[in-house]
N, C-alpha and C positions, 0 to 999 in steps of 0.2 A: 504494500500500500504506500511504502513514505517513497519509494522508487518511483511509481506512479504520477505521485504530486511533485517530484523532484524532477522527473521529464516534463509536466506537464508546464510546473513552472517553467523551465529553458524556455519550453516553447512560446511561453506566455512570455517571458522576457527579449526573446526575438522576436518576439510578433511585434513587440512595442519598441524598440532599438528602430525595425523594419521602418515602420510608422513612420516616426522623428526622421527618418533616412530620405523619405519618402517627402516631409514635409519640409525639409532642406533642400531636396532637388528642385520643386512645386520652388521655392523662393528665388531660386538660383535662377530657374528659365524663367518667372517673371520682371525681372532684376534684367536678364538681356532682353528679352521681348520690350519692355517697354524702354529701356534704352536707346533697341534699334530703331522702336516707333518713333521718338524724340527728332532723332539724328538723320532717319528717311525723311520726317516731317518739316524739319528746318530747315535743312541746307539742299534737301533734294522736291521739295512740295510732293512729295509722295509717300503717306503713312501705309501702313501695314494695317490694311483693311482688317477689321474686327478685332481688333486690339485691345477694346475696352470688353467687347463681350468676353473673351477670352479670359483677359484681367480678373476680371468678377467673378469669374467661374473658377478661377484657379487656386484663388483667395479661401475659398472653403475648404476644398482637403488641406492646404495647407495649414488653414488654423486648427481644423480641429482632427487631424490624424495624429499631431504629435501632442494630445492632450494629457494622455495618460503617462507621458515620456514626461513632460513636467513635472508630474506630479511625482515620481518618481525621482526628480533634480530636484524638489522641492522651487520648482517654479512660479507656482501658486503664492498668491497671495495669502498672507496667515499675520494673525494678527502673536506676533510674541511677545508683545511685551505685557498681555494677559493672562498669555497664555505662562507665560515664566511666572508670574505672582501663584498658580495653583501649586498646593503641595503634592511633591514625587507621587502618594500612591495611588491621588485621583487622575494622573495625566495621563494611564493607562485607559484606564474607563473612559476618560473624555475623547482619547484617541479612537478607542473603539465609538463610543459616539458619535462623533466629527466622521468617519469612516462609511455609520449604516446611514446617515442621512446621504454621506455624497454620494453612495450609490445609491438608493433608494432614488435622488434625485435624478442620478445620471440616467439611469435603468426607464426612467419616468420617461426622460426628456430624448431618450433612444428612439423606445417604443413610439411616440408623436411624433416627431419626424422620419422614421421609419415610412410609419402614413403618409405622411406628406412627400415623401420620394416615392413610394408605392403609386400614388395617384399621378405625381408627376409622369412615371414610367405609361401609366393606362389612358393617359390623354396625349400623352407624346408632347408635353410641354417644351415650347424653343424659346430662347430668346429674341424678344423683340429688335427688332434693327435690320439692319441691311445682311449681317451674316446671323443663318437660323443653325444655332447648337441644343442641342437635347441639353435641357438641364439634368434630368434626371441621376447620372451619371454622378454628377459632381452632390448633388441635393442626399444623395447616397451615405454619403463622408461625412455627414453630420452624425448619423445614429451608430455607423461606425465606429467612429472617434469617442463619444459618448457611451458607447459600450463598454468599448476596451476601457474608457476610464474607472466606470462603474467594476468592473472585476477588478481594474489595480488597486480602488478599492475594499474590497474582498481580499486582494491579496495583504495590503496595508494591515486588514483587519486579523487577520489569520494571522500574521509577525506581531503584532501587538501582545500577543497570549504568550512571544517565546520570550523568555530571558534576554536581556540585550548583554552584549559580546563585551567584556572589564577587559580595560587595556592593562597588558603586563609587561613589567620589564623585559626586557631582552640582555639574559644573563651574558651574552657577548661582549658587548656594547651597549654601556653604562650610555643611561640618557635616551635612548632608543624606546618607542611605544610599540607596541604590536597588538593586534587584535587576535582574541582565538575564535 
């Protein structure tokens, strides 16, 4: 059983590394795309037709595929300096709390947009303007992204239960921390 959860994590931790990977690349060709568009549009009067559609559309997996990859870098906004006035034995419990509502939340806000890509998919929704792109595709990446957050979540929640890891000397080399 703990082999089980110990593969399934890897895979849950590349699924999420994947993501972040994913929503790096997504910033990087928006980053040239509208560059090029700038540099076609000034000095040559010839932009890179749908460019804004594009933009708009690409902006969504990239926010929120690497969602869960924050949360995991402690990316997320947290308020500490309340959070440090709680004493050590409730900041487990509170951690488990803060945990079932973000997923609860996330898992919410999945499922709703799920639907809302679901339908976009069965009307074949495009973007309005001169280039027609299926939203659906990118409308996708929202319940996604909010999925995966919701189980790191879950995963947050499950480590909260274990012992956290005491730094010990390193009988080698005096001065030196190590974690076990």
């Amino acid at each position: 059983m703990q082999r089980r959860l110990s593969l399934l994590a890897k895979v849950f931790l590349g699924l999420e590394n994947g993501f972040a990977f994913i929503g790096f690349i997504l910033s990087f060709i928006l980053m040239i795309l509208v560059s090029v568009n700038i540099i076609l549009r000034y000095f040559f009067s010839s932009p890179i037709t749908g460019t804004i559609e594009l933009t708009e559309l690409l902006m969504v997996p990239m926010v929120f595929f690497p969602l869960a990859f924050a949360q995991k870098s402690g990316g997320h906004i947290r308020a500490d300096a309340l959070y440090n006035l709680i004493p050590y034995p409730y900041k487990g419990a509170l951690d488990v709390l803060i945990n079932t509502l973000g997923c609860a939340v996330c898992a919410l806000f999945a499922w709703l947009t799920f639907q809302d890509g679901w339908a976009a998919y069965l009307v074949k929704d495009i973007t309005p303007g001169h280039v027609k792109i299926l939203t659906w595709p990118f409308r996708v990446a929202i319940p996604i992204g909010f999925f995966v957050l919701a189980v790191r979540f879950i995963y947050e929640m499950i480590h909260a239960f274990k012992p956290s890891a005491k730094p010990v000397a390193n009988a080698g080399q005096a001065g030196e921390e190590h974690t076990c």
